[in-house]
N, C-alpha and C positions, 0 to 999 in steps of 0.2 A: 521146851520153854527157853526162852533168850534170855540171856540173863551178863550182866556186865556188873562184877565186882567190887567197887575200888575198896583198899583198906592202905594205911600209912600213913596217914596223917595223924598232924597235932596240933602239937605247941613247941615252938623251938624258937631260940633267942639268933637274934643278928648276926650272920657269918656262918650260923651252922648247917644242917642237913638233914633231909629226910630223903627216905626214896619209898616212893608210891607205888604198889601194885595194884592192877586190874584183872580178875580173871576172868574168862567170859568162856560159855557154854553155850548150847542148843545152837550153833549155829557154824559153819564153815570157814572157822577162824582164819586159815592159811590166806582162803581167796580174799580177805577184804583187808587194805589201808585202817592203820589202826593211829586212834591221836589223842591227845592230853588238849582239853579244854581249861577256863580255868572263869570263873565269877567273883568276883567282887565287890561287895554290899552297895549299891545304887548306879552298879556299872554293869554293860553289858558283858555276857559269854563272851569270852575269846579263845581265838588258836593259840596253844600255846607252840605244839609241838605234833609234828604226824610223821610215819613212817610207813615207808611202803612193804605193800608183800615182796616176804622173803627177808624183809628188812638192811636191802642194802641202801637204802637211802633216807633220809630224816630231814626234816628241815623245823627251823626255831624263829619264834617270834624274837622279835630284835632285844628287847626284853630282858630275853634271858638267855642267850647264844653266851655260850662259853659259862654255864654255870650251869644248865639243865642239860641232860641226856637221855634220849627215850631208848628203850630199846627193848625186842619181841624174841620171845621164844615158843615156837609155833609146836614143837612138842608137849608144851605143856599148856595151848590157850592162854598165855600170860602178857601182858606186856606191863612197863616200866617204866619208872620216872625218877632220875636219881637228879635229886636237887640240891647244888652245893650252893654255900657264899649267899645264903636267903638275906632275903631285903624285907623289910615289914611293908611293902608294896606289893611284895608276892603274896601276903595273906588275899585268902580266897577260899571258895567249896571247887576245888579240882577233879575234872569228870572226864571217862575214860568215853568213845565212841567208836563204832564199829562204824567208818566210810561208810560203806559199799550196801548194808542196808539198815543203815541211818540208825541203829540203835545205842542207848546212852545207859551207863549207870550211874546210881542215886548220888553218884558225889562225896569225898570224903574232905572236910575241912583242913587246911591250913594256914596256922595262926603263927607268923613270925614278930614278937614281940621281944621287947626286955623287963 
């Protein structure tokens, strides 16, 4: 059974931090491009953030380059989302995907207020 995790999210105030994980099982973690999507109440899904197998490469919506960092540990099925310097623009349900056969999990909120 496929299955993609997120947990880490909240509530956190302006300038601060969270960092997101995703675990993911029943499926061939290593072989597939893994990304951080991100929703925003009457906006559409976006990329936030993807990286490739093996994880030498990453690339960031314009967005949040120089303030987000994804990054995969394929021993453990995990990947990551360390999120500094939050903007209350970043509030959203952040959702983890598996590229390669198109699977999503349920999402975990992110609410940057004061």
């Amino acid at each position: 059974q496929v299955q993609l995790v997120e947990s880490g999210g909240g509530l956190v105030q302006p300038g601060g931090s969270l960092r997101l994980s995703c675990a993911a099982s029943g499926f061939t973690f290593r072989r597939s491009r893994m990304s951080w999507y991100r929703q925003a109440p009457g906006k559409m899904r976006e990329l936030v953030a993807i990286i490739t197998t093996g994880g030498g490469v990453t690339h960031y919506a314009d967005s949040v380059k120089g303030r987000f960092t994804m990054s995969r540990d394929d021993d453990k099925n995990m990947v990551y989302l360390q999120m500094n310097s939050l903007k209350p623009e970043d509030t959203a349900v952040y959702y983890c995907k598996a590229e390669l056969y198109d699977y999503w999990g349920q999402g975990t909120q992110v609410t940057v207020s004061s």
